[in-house]
N, C-alpha and C positions, 0 to 999 in steps of 0.2 A: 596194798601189797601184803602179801604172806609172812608172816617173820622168816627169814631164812632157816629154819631147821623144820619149817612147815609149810617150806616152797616144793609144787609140782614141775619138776624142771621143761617137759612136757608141755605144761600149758606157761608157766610162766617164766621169762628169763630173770638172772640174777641183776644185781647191782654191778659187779664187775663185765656182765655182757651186754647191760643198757647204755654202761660209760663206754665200752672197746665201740660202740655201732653210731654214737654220738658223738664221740671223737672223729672216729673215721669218717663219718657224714661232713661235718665242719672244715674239717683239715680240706676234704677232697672241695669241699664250694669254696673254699677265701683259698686254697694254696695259689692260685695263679693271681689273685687281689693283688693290687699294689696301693701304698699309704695314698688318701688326695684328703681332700675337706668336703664336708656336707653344711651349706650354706640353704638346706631349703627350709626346715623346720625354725633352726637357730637362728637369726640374719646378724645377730649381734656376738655371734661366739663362733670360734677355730674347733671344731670336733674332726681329729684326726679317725681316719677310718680305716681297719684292717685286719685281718684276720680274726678270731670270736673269743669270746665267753663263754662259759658256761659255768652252771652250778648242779655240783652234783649232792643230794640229801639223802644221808642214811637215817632217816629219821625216827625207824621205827628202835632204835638203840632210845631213844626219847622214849616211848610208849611201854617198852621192855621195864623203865626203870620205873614208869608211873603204875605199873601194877605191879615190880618188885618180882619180879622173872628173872632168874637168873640165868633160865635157859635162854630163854629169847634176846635178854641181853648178850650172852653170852656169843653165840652165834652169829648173830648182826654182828658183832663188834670185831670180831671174826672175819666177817663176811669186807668191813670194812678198812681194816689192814690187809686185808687181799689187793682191796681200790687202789687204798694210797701207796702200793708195790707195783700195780698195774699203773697207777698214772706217771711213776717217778721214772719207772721203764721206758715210760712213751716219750715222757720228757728229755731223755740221753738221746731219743732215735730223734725231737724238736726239740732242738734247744733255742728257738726262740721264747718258749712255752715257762711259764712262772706257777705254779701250786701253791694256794695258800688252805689250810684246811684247818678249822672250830666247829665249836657249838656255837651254839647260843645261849647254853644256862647247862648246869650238871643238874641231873635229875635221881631223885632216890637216893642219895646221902651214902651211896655205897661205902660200906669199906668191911676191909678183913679181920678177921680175927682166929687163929688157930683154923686155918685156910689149906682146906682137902678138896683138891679137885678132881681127886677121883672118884667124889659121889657123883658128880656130872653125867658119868661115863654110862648110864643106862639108859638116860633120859633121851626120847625123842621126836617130844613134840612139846609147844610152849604151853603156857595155863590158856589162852584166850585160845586154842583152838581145844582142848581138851576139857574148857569150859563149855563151850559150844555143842560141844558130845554129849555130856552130862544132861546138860539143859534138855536135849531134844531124848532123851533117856524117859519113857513111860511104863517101862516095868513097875513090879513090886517088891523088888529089892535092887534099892540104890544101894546099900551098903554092900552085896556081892558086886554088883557090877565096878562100885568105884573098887576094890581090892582086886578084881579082876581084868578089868581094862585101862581105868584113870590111873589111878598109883602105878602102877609100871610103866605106865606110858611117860610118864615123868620121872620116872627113876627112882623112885617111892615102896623103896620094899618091903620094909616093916612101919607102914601105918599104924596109927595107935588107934586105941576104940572114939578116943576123946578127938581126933582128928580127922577122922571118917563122919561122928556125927557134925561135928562144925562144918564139915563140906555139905551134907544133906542139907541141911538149915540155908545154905547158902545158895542154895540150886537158881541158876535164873538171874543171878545178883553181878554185879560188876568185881564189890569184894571180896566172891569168891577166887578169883584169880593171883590177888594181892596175899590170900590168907595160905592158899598152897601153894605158891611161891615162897614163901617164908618159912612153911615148912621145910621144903628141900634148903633152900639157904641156911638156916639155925644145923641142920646136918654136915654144910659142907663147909662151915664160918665165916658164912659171908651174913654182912648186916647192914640194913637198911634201918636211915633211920624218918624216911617220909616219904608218902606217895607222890611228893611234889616237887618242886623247883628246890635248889639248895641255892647259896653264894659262894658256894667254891670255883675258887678258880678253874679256869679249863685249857687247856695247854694248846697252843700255837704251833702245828707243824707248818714246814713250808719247802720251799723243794724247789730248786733250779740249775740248770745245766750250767758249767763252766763260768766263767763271771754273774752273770745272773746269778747265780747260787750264791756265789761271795758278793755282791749287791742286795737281794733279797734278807740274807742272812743280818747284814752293818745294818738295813734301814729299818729292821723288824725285832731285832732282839726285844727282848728289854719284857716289860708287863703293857699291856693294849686293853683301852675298853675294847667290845667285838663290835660296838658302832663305831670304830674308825676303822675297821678294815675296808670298807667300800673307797674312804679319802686314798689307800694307796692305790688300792686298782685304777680309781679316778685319775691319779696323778702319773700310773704307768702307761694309761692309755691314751695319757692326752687329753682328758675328757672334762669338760664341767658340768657337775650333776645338775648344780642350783638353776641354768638354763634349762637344762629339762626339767626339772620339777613346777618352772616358771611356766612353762611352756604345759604340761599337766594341768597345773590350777589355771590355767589361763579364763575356760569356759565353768569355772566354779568344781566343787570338789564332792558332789553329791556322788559321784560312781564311787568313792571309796568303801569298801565295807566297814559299817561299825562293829564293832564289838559290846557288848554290855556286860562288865567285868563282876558288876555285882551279883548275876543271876548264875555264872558260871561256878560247875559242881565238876565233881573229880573228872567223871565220863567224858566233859569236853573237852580233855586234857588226851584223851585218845582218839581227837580227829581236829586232824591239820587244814585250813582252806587256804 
């Protein structure tokens, strides 16, 4: 998907219009459901069944931070307090309906410093599509064309000499992305301080109608690893995972995909399977 400030609304919908059509798809199949038991899979376990799940992923706020974009962060992140306003909305009109909303890990080590957000205000398009332009650029002056099209396009109005050649040198490169990215951040004082994963904590919203809310709220406060949130959902739903997981491994566990963590470089860190 496009970073949201480099979505064609035309061809592609938003995050906020994929969740309102996925909602309303779900709502409209299970609202006539009534709670029973599914004894076919399970023969040894009560799996109460009813109305759905769903998980919605803003992810590319992820990707934004792994090349130090502060537009593309910026936007998504945007894009994704829109969500959690449209979900909480939806939740007043179901209040059977519970929102729990994380990450998974904070990305890019952001933080402020003597913080002007109105350098932002010109940019608009992210580094990875305006890298994408670059790259397929075969003229014979890259350095008009970035003063002419890339730098403004990003919001970049007084490039220096020394930051036009570092982009040149970079044409083609994944780096390139992360390195003008930073240039508009050090402009606007925001700073990063890794292309990778951090250990900061990451905040736990969550969201529910009338008691639910004041239930959600007593059984959630507090600090959470983000691998115990599925035990609540588990526990709301009725549900026992370790059954189904039993029931998974049952014919052996070859379908899982491996990973191989040793060989993995920055680039794999912008694409999710």
């Amino acid at each position: 998907m496009s970073y949201e400030i480099d979505r064609n609304p035309a061809i592609e919908p938003s995050l906020v219009e994929m969740a309102e059509t996925a909602l309303t798809s779900l709502y409209e199949a299970t609202k006539n459901s009534k709670k029973g038991t599914l004894f076919h899979q399970f023969p040894k376990s009560l799996l109460i069944i009813s109305g759905f799940f769903i998980m919605i992923e803003a992810s590319r706020i992820d990707h934004a931070g792994h090349s130090n974009d502060p537009i593309g962060h910026l936007h998504d992140t945007l894009q994704y307090n829109e969500l959690l306003d449209f979900v909480k909305n939806w939740i007043d009109k179901h209040d059977d309906t519970q929102m729990l909303s994380a990450a998974d890990h904070e990305c890019g080590g952001l933080t402020l410093y003597g913080y002007n957000p109105l350098v932002f205000k010109a940019a608009n398009a992210s580094t990875e599509a305006l890298s994408a332009i670059f790259s397929k650029y075969a003229g014979s002056d890259p350095s008009s064309f970035l003063k002419s099209t890339i730098f403004p396009a990003y919001g970049l109005l007084d490039p220096t000499v020394a930051e036009i050649n570092l982009l040149i040198s970079l044409k083609g490169k994944s780096s390139f992305q992360n390195e003008m990215g930073k240039m508009l951040s050090t402009r606007a004082g925001v700073n990063w301080s890794t292309s990778g994963h951090t250990a900061t904590d990451i905040t736990l919203f969550g969201y529910g109608a009338g008691s639910d809310g004041k239930k959600l709220k007593g059984e959630m406060s507090g600090n959470w690893d983000n691998t115990e949130l599925p035990l609540y959902i588990e526990q709301s739903l009725k549900l026992r995972m370790s059954e189904a997981t039993k029931a998974l491994r049952k014919n052996g566990s070859g379908w899982v995909g491996k990973r191989d963590v040793s060989s993995e470089s920055h680039s794999s860190h912008h694409s999710h399977n």
